[in-house]
C-alpha positions in Angstrom: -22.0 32.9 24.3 -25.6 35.0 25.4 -28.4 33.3 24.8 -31.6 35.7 24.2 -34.8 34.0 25.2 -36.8 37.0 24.3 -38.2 35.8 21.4 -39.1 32.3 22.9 -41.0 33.8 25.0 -45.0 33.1 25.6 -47.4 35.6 26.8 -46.3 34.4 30.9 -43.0 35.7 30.0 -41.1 31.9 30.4 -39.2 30.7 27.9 -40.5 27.9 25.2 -39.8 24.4 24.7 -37.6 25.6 21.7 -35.9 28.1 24.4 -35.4 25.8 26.3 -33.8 23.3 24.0 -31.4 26.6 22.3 -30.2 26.7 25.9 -29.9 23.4 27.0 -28.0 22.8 23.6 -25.9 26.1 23.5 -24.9 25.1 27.8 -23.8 21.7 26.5 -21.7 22.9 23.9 -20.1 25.7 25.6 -19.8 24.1 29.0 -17.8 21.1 27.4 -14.3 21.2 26.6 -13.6 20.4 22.8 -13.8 16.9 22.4 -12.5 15.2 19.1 -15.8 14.7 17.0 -14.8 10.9 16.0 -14.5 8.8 19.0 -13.6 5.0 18.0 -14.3 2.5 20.1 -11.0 0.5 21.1 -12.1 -3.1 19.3 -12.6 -1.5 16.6 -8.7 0.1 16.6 -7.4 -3.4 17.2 -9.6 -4.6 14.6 -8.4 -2.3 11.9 -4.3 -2.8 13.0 -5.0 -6.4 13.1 -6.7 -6.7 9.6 -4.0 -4.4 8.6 -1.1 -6.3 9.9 -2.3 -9.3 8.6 -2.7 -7.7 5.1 0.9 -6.4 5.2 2.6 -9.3 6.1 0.5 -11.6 3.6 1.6 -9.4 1.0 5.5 -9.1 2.4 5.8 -13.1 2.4 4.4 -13.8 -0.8 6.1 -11.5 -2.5 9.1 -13.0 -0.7 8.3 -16.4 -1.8 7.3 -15.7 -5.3 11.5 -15.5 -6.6 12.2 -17.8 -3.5 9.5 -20.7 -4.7 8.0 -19.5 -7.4 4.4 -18.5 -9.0 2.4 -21.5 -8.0 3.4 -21.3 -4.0 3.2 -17.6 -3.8 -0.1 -17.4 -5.0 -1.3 -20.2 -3.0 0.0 -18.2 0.0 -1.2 -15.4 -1.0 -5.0 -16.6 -1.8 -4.5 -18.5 1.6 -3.5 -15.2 3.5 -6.9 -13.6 1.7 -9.1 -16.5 3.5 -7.3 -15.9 6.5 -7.9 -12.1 6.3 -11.9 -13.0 5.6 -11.7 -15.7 8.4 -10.5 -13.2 10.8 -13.1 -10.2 9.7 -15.7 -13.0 9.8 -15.0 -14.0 13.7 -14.2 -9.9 14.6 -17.8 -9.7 13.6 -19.2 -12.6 15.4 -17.1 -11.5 18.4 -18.8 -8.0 18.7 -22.4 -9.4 18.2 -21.3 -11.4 21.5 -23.9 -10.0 24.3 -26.2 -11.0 26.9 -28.6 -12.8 25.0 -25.6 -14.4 22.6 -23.0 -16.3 24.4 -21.4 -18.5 21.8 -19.4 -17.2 18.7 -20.7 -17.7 15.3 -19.7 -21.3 13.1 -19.8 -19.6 9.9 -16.3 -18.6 10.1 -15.4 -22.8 9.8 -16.4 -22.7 6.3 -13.4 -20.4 5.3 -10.6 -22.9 5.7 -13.2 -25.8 4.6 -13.6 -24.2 1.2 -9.5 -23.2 0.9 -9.0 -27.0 1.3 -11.1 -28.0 -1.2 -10.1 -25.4 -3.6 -6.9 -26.1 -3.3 -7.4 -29.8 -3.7 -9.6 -29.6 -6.8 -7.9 -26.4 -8.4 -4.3 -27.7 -10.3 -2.4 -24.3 -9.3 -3.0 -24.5 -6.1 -1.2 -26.0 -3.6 -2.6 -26.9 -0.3 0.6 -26.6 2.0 1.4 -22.7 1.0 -2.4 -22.0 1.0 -2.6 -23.2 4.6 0.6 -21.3 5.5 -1.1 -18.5 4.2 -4.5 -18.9 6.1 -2.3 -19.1 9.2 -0.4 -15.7 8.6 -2.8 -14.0 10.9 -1.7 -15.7 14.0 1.7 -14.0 13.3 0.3 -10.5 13.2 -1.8 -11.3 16.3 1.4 -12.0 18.1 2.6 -8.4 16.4 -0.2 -6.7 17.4 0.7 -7.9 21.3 4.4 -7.1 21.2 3.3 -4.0 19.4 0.9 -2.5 21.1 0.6 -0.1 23.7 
């Protein structure tokens, strides 16, 4: 691609700061093979097959459970394996804010299991077993996402 500085040029016959930037832009993008436009950044990938995997197999056991145990358990499990699926978004975010300055994760992830114990101790449906089971369905896809991964 030609770049015609003739028009960027002053009376001393050298190109103009906005010749200068066409053809430090136009060298850039010609000089540089086609690169794909959305580059994601690695933590984010096992982020999103993490999250993901944890949905899946939340949704896989409780529908399992639900003919196996019946209503009550499988929606225990399955409101457990939401908390779990917040508690893990929650501490994915408090990991990435990890930097110089911060060296310690956040706490606010802790309340997440606190509040599914005492919903599921002062809610009737609920039961506390299943909904713990449930919070701890994404240790299971972290093991997945190990065996899994490339």
């Amino acid at each position: 691609m030609q770049v015609s500085l003739a028009a960027d040029t002053g009376s001393t016959g050298t190109p103009s700061a906005d010749g200068e930037a066409l053809l430090t832009s136009t060298r850039t993008s010609t000089d540089q093979p086609l690169a794909d436009p959305v580059v994601v950044d690695p933590f984010l990938r096992l982020q999103r097959r993490l999250l993901l995997a944890t949905l899946l197999l939340t949704l896989v056991v409780s529908l399992i459970s639900w003919p196996l145990f019946g209503a009550s358990p499988a929606r225990s499990l399955l409101l457990g394996g939401c908390c779990g699926l917040l508690y893990l978004r929650l501490l994915a975010r408090s990991v990435a804010r990890i930097g110089p300055e911060s060296r310690s994760l956040g706490r606010f992830q802790i309340v997440v299991p606190a509040l599914l114990v005492v919903a599921a101790a002062r809610v009737p449906t609920l039961e506390l077993l299943p909904a713990l089971l449930g919070f701890l369905l994404y240790k299971p896809a972290l093991l997945l996402q190990a065996v899994l991964a490339p």
